[in-house]
N, C-alpha and C positions, 0 to 999 in steps of 0.2 A: 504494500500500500504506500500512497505519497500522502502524507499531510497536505489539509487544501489551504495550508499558510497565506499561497496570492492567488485562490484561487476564483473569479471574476471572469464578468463576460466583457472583455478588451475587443472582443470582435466577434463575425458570423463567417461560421464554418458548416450549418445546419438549419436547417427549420425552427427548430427550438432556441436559438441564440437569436435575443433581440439585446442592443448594446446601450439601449433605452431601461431595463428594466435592472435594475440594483440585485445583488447578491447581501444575502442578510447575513448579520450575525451566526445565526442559527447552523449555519455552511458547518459550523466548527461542532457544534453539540450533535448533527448528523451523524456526520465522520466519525466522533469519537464513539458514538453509539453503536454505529457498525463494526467497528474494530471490537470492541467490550461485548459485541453479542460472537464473533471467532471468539473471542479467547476464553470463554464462557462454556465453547464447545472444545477447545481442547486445541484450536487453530495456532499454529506460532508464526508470529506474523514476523516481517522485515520489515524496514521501513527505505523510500527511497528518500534523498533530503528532495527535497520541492528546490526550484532554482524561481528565482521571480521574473524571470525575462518568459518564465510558460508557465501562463496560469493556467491552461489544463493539462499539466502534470500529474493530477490528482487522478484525474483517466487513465488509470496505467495498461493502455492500448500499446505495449512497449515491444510483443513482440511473441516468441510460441517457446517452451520450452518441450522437449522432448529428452526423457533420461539426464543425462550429462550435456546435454545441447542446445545451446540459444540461435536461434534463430532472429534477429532485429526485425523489425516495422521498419518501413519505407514510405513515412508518412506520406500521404498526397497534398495537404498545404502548408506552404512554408512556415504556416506561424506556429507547425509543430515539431518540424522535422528537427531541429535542436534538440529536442529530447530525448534524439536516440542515441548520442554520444554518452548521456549520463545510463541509459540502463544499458548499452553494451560495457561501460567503466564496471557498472555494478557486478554482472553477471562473471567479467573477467576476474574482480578482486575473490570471487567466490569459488573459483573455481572451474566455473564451465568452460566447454568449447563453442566458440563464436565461429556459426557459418551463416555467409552472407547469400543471399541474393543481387542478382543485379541490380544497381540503386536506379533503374531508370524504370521498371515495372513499380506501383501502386502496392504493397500490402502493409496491412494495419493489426497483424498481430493476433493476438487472443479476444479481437471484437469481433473479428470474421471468421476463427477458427473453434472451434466448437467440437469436441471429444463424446461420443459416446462407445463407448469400448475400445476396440481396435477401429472403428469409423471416425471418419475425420471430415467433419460438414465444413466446407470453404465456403464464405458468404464474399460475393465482387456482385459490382456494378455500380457501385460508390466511391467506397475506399478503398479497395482490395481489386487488382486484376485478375484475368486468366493467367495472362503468363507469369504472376507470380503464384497463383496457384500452380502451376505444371513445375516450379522451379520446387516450391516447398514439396511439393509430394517427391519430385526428384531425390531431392534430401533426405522423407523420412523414411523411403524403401530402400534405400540404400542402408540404413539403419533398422528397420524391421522392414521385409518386406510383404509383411503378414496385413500390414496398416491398407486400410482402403480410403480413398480419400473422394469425397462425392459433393461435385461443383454446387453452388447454388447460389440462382441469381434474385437480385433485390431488385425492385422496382417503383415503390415510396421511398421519397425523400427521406420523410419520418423517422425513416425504419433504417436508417445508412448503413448500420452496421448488423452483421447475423446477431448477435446475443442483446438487439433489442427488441428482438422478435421471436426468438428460436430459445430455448432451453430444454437440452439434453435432462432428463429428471435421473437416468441410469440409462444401462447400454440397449435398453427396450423402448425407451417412452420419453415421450417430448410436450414441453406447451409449446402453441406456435401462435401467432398472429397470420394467418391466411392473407389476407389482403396486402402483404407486405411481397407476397412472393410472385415470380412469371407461372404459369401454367405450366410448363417444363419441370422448373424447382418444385411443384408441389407433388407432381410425378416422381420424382426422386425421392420427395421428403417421403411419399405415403408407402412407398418403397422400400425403405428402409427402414423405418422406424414407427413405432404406433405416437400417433399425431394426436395430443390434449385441445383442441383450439381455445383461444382467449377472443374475448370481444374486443371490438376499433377502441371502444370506453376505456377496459380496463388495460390494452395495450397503449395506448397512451399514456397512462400512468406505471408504465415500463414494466410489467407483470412478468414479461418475461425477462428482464433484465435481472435475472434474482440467480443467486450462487446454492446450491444444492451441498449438503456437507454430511451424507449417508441417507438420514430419515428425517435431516431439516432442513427447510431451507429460509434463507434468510431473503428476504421480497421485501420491494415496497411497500408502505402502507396503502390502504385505501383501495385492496380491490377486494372485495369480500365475496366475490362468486366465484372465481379460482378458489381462493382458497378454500370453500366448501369443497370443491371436487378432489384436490388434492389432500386434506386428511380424511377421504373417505378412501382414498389411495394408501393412509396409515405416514403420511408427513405430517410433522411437526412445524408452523408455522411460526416465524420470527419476522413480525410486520415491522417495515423500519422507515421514517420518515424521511423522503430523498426532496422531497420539494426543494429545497437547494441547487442542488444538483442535477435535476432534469432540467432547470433551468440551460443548463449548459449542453442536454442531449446526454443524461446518462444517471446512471442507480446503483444498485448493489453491485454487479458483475461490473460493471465500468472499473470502478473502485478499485477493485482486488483483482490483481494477478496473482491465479488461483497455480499451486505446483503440483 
């Protein structure tokens, strides 16, 4: 996780970013509430320092880890690509191996890549390319070549990145927002994985941007018809208040680069 120290809408990179509308106090009691509900369940968290020149640093859309391997983001707009020097710095001080992509394809990390077992859901059409999708899958068969990696493309703005619409629940079951995907992606998604759907309502208020952590997960507040469905599924619900931070285009999953 990055402390959201400067974290502020300085600019529009999304739908949800107006530069007209203030970030409250409240930014910080979020944050640290989400952090205290991980470490509550046993999460040990890291911390990245925040840099002030990227107030959304706090997104830590920084990149995919696999095993002992980082893989970097290749932001697509410059007011973020600066970020990626501080979490390849991190990842090297720790240990991993740094392999790159071509810095001229588009990928965004763990907002477009999304795990469910050995499946590997690629979200492009936003921030994330094809051809960095064909680079990363290159990488991680090379590395297991068991992993399947299965394109999907976005199509609302809203929805830029896969995990603001897409959540893996385990390696069977997903929620999704439908109306986020092409007719193709949903072929694929129905395919693959048995599909929860979320309503336009409560996807909006980033339902699926929620981090799963065995039989809990930790969601936004304020959508209370998921989360009847999912603990009659036997999840444990940790509603957390992101109004802050959607303001910026993002919630639980945004937050946390999950390992």
């Amino acid at each position: 996780m990055c402390p959201p120290d400067y974290f502020d809408i300085k600019y529009s990179i999304n739908p949800w970013m107006n530069t007209k509308e203030n970030v409250s106090r409240n930014k910080r009691i979020q944050w640290e509430t989400l952090k205290e509900t991980f470490e509550k369940l046993n999460v040990q968290i890291k911390l990245l320092k925040p840099q002030k020149r990227f107030p959304d640093m706090v997104y830590v859309d920084i990149g995919i880890v696999y095993k002992n391997n980082f893989i970097p983001s290749n932001f697509r707009y410059k007011e973020r690509q600066g970020e990626r020097k501080y979490a390849v710095d991190w990842f090297k001080k720790h240990g991993y191996k740094i392999i790159e992509i071509e810095k001229d394809f588009y990928f965004e990390g763990h907002g477009d890549t999304l795990w469910a077992g050995d499946k590997l859901f690629f979200g492009y059409g936003f921030r994330s390319s094809m051809e960095a999708q064909k680079q990363v899958e290159k990488i991680l068969k090379k590395i297991n070549p068991k992993i399947e990696i299965i394109p999907i493309e976005l199509i609302d703005p809203r929805f830029y990145h896969l995990d603001t619409c897409f959540c893996p629940l385990n390696s069977k079951q997903a929620l999704y927002f439908p109306g986020a995907f092409s007719p193709k992606a949903k072929k694929m998604l129905t395919k693959n994985i048995e599909l929860i759907p979320v309503s336009e309502k409560e996807a909006k208020k980033f339902a699926c941007n929620a981090v799963v952590i065995n039989k809990d997960i930790l969601i936004p507040a304020d959508a209370n018809f998921i989360y009847k469905k999912l603990k009659k599924l036997g999840y444990k619900i940790h509603p957390i208040e992101m109004t802050e931070f959607i303001k910026g285009g993002g919630a639980c999953k945004c937050l946390s680069f999950v390992m």
